[in-house]
C-alpha positions in Angstrom: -58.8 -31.4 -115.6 -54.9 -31.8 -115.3 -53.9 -35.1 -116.8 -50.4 -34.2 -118.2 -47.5 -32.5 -117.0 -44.5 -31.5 -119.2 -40.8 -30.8 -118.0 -38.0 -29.0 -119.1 -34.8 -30.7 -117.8 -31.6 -28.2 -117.8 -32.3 -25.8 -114.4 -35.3 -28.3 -113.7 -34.7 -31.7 -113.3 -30.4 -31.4 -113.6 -28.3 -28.4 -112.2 -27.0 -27.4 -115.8 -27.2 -24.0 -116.7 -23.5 -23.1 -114.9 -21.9 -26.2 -116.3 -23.1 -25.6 -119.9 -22.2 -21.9 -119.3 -18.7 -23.0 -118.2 -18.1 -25.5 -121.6 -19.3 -23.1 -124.0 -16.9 -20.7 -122.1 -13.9 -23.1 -122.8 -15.0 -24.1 -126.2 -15.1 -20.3 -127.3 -11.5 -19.4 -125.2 -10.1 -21.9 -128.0 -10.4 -18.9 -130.7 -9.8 -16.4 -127.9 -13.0 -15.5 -127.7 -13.7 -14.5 -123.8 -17.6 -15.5 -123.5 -19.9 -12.4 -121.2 -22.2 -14.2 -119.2 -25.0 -11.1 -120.5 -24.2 -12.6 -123.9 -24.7 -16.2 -123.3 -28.0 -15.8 -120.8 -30.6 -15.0 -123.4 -29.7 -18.3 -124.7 -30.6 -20.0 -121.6 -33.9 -22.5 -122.0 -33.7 -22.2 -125.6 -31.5 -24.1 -128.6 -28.0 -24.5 -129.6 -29.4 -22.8 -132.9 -30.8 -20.0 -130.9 -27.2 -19.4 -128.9 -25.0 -19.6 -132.5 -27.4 -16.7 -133.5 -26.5 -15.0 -130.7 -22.3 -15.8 -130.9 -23.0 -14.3 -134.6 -24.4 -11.2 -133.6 -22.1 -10.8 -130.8 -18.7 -12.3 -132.0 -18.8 -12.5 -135.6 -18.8 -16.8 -135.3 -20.3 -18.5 -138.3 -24.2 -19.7 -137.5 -22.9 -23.1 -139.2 -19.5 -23.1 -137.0 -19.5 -27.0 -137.1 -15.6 -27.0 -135.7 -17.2 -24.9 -132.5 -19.5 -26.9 -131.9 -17.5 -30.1 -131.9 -15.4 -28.6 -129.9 -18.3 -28.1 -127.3 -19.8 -31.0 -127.2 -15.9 -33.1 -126.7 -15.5 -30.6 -123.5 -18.7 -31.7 -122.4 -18.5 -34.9 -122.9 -15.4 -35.0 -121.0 -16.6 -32.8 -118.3 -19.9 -35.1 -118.0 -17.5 -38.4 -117.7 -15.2 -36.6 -115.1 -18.2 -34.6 -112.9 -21.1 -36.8 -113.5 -24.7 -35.0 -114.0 -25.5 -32.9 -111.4 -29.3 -33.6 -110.4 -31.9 -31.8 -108.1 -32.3 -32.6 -105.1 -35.7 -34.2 -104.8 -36.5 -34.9 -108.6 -36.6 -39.0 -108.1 -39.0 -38.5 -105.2 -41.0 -35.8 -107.6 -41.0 -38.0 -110.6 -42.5 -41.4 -108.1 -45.1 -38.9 -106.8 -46.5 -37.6 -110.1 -46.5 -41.0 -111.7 -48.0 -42.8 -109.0 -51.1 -40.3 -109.1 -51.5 -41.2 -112.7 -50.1 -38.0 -114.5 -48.5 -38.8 -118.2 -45.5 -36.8 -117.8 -43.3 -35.7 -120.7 -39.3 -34.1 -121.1 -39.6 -31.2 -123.7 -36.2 -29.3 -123.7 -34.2 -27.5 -125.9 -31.4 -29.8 -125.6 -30.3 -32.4 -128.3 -32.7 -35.6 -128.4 -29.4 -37.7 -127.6 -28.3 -36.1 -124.8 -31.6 -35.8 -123.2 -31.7 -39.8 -123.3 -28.4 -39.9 -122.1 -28.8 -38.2 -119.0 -32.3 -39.7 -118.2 -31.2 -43.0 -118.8 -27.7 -41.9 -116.6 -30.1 -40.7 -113.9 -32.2 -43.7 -114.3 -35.2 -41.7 -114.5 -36.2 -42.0 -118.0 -39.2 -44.6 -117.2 -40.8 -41.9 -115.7 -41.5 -40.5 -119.0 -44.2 -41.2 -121.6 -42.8 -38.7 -124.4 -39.4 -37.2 -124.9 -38.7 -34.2 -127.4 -36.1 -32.0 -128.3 -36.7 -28.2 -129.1 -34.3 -29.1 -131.7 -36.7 -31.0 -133.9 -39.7 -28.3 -133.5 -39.6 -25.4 -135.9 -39.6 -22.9 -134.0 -37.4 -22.9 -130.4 -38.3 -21.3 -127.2 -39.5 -18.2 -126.8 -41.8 -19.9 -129.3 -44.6 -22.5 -128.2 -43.7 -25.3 -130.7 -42.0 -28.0 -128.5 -44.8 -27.9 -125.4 -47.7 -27.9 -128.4 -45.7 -31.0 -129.5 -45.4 -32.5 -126.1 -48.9 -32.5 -125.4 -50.2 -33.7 -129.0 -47.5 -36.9 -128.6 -49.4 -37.4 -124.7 -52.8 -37.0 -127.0 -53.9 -34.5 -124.6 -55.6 -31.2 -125.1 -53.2 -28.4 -123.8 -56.4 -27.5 -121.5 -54.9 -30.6 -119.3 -51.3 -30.5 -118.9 -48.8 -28.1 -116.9 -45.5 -27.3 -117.8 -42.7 -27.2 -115.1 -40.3 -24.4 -115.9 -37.0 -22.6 -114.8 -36.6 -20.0 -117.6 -37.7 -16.7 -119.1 -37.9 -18.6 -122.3 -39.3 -21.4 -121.6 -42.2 -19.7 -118.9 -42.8 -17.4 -121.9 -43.4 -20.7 -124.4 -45.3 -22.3 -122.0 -47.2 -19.0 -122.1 -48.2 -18.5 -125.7 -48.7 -22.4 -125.8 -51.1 -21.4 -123.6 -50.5 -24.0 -121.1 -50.4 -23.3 -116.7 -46.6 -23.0 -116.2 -45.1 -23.4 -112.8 -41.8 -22.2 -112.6 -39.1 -23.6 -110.5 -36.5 -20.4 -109.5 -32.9 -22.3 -109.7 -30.4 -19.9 -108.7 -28.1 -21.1 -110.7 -30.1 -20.5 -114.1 -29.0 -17.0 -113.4 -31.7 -13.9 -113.2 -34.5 -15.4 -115.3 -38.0 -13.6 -115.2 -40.7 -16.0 -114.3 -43.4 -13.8 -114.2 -45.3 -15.5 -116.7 -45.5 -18.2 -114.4 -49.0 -19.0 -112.4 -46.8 -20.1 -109.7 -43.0 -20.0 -108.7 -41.3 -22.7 -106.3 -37.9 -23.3 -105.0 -37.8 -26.5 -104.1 -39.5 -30.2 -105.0 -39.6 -31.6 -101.6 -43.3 -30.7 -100.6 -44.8 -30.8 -104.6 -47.3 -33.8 -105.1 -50.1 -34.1 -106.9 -52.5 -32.0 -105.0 -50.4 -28.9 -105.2 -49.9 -29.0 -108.6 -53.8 -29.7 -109.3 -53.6 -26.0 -106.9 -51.3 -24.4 -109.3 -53.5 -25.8 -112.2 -57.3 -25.3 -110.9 -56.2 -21.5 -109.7 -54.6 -21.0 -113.2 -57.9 -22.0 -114.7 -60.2 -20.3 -112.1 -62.0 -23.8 -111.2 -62.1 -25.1 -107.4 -59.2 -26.7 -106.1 -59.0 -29.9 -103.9 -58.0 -28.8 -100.0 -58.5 -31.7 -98.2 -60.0 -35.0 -97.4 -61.1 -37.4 -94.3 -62.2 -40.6 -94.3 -66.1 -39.7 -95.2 -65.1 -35.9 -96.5 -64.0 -33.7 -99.4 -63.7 -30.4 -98.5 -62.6 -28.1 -101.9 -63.0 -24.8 -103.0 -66.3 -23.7 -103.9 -67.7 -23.1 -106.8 -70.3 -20.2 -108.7 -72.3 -23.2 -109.3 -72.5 -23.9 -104.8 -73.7 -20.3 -103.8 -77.5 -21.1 -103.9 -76.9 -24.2 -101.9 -74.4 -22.6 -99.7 -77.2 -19.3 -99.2 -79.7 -22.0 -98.2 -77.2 -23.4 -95.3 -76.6 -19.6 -94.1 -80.6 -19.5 -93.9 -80.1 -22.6 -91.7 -78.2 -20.1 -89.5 -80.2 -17.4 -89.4 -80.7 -17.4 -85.9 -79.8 -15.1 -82.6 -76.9 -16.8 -82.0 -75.1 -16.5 -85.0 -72.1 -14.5 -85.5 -72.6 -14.2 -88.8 -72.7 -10.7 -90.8 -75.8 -9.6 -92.8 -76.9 -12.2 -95.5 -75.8 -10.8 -99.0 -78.8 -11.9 -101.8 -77.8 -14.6 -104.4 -77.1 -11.9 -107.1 -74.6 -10.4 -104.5 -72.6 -13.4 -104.0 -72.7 -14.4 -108.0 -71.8 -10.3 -108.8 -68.8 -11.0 -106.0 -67.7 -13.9 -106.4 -65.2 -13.7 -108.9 -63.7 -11.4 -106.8 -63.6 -13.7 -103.4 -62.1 -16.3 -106.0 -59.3 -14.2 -107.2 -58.5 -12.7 -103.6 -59.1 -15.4 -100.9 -58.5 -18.7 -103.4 -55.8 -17.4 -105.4 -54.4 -15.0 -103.6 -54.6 -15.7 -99.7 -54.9 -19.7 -100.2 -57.8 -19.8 -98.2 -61.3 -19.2 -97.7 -64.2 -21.0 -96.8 -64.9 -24.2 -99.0 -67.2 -26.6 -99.1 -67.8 -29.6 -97.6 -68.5 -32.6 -99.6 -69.7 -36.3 -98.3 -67.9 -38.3 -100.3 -70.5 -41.7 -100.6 -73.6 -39.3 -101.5 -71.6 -36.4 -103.4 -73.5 -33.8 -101.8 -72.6 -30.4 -100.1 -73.0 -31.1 -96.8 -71.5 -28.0 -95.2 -69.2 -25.1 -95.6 -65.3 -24.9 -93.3 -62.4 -22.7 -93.5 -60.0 -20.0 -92.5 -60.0 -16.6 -93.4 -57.6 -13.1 -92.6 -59.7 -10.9 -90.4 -58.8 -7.6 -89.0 -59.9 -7.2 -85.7 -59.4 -4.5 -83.0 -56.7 -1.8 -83.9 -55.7 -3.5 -86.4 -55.1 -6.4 -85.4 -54.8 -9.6 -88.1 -55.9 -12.7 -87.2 -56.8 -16.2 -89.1 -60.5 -17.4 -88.2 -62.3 -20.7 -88.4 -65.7 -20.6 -89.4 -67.6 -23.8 -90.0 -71.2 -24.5 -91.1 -73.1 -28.2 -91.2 -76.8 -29.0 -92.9 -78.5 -29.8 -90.2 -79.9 -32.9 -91.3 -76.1 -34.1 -91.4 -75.5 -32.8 -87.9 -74.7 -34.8 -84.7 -73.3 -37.2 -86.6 -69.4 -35.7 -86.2 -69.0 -34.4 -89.5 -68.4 -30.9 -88.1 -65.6 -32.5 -85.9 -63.9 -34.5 -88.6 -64.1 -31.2 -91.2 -62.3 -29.0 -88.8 -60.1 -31.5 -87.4 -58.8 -31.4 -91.5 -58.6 -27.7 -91.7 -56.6 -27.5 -88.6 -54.0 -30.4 -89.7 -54.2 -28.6 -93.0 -53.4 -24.8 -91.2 -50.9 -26.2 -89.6 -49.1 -27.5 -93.0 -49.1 -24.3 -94.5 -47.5 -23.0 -91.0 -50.2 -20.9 -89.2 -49.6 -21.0 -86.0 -52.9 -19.7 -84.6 -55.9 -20.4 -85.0 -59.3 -18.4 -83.9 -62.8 -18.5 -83.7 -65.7 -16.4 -82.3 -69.0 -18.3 -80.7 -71.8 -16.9 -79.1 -71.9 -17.7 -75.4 -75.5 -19.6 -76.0 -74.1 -21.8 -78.3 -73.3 -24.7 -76.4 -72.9 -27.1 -79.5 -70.3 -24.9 -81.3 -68.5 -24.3 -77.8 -68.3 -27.8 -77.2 -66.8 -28.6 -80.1 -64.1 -26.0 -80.1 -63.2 -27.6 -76.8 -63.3 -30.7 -78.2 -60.9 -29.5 -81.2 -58.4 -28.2 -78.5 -59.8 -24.5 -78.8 -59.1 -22.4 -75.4 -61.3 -19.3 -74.6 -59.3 -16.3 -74.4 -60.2 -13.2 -72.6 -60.4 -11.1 -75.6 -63.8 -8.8 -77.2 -63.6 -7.9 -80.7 -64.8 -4.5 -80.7 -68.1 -4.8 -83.2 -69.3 -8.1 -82.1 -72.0 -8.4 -79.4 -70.9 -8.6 -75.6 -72.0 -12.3 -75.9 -69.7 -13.2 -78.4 -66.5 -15.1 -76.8 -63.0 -15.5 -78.5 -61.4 -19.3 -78.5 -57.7 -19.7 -79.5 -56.0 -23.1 -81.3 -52.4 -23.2 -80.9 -51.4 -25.2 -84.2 -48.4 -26.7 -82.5 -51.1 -28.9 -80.3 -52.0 -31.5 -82.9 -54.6 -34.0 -81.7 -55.5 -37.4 -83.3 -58.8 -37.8 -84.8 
């Protein structure tokens, strides 16, 4: 379970990386040294240590240059007093959302411990924050795990339940052998870093709340993510642990109306599951989930969308949605589809379709109800019976 997430704050919570690049650029022009960009971005997410290494290597400068990096740090604190701190858009917002959900949330970054708690108290941000750290007081800096495994033991959590929040090749790579779900943030300005190691890469904070990152968490650790809720429902990802239940609902269905395809055996869906997990979960971001009643706790159902190919080629997104029947006519298959279709419509589908059998007045009905219009369409392998209905997401109606 996610119960701590841990930030780095240069490229990630302020606009740094060109501004740092730029003082160290005027701190080294004062021995005529003319700083490469390709020089100084291996540095980038790691320490000052790591970067005097580097001007070593490169220029010959002295590892314990003390008069360089005085220097430095008057040019930036001049250029902080004249240009302010330049932070991303949407952090404050980020930082209310997290916190309100109950996350412990830490700052472990490879800059100084002083200037971190300047610029979070500057930004007026630092109450968001149970833990600050500095790579500089960690053995070992990034590439290297140290300051994250610090992080999480000063939040006393396992690093099983936190998520780091990235913007580096260094610091996804630490976050990586710290063996902790990194989601990296691409900043444009951080220059060309490789986020591969990242589970997940976003480019913006504006739409990141708690139930994403439990995504980005629960898919990184191959357990079923949250999709939605209603007022009586919980409809989440399923689960190995579901598929008898969810075999015993398809028996349920088993009937000359169905459009379903040929029951696989239990030992079929366990052998493919991990596969359906990977590909439709992870992968696609959808699938058919289950549908939980919150009061009981029971599996009540099955709902969701899923790619299908139909004639020549043609790919489509199809609803498909399943209730017990001794939870039926009660409008719980009403209010779990009414969520899948706000929730398709989020993630900017913009149709939906489904296919009924002509006898099946209940499940026509509904798709009426839902704002589903028949179309004058035949997918090729289903029976003649079968008719097509088509949900323009744009046509939002009010549960």
């Amino acid at each position: 379970m996610l119960k701590g997430i841990i930030f780095d704050m240069d490229g990630v919570l302020i606009n740094s990386e060109p501004v740092h690049y730029r003082i160290w650029k005027e701190a080294l022009l004062t021995r005529g040294i003319e700083l490469d960009y390709e020089v100084y971005k291996p540095c980038i997410g790691s320490t000052l240590g790591f970067l005097m290494n580097l001007l070593h290597e490169t220029y010959g400068i002295d590892r314990e240059d003390k008069a360089l990096v005085d220097t430095m740090k008057k040019i930036k604190a001049e250029t902080v007093e004249r240009e302010g701190i330049p932070m991303i858009e949407g952090v404050p917002q980020l930082l209310e959302r997290l916190k309100n959900a109950g996350y412990k949330m830490a700052i472990a970054s490879s800059s100084p411990l002083s200037y971190i708690q300047m610029v979070t108290k500057r930004l007026n941000i630092r109450h968001y924050f149970d833990k600050i750290l500095s790579g500089e007081n960690v053995k070992h800096p990034k590439p290297a795990p140290d300051v994250f495994l610090a992080a999480a033991e000063e939040l006393e959590l396992d690093v099983s339940e936190c998520l780091v929040v990235e913007d580096s090749t260094n610091g996804c790579r630490a976050a990586k052998a710290a063996n902790i779900t990194c989601m990296g943030y691409f900043n444009p300005d951080s220059g060309k870093q490789d986020l591969s190691q990242a589970a997940m890469i976003i480019e913006g904070y504006e739409e990141i709340d708690a139930r994403f990152v439990e995504k980005v968490y629960c898919h990184n650790h191959h357990l079923p993510a949250v999709v939605c809720e209603t007022p009586r429902l919980l409809v989440r990802e399923m689960s190995e642990a579901d598929l008898p239940q969810m075999l015993a609902l398809n028996e349920q269905n088993s009937t000359e109306n169905a459009v379903e395809g040929k029951e696989k055996t239990l030992e079929e869906e366990i052998e493919n599951f991990p596969s359906y997990r990977r590909y439709m979960y992870e992968l696609c971001d959808m699938g058919y989930w289950a549908v939980i009643e919150k009061q009981s706790g029971k599996i009540i159902g099955r709902v969701g969308i899923e790619p299908k190919i139909w004639n020549q080629g043609r790919s489509v997104v199809e609803l498909g949605y399943l209730i017990d029947e001794a939870y039926q006519r009660q409008g719980y298959g009403y209010e779990a589809c009414h969520a899948i279709l706000l929730e398709a419509k989020e993630r900017g589908a913009k149709y939906l379709y489904c296919r009924i059998h002509s006898e099946n007045k209940s499940s026509i009905a509904l798709a009426k109800k839902l704002g589903f219009l028949k179309i004058d369409y035949h997918v090729e392998q289903d029976a003649k019976e079968i008719e097509v209905y088509r949900y323009v997401c744009g046509n939002d109606r009010v549960l």
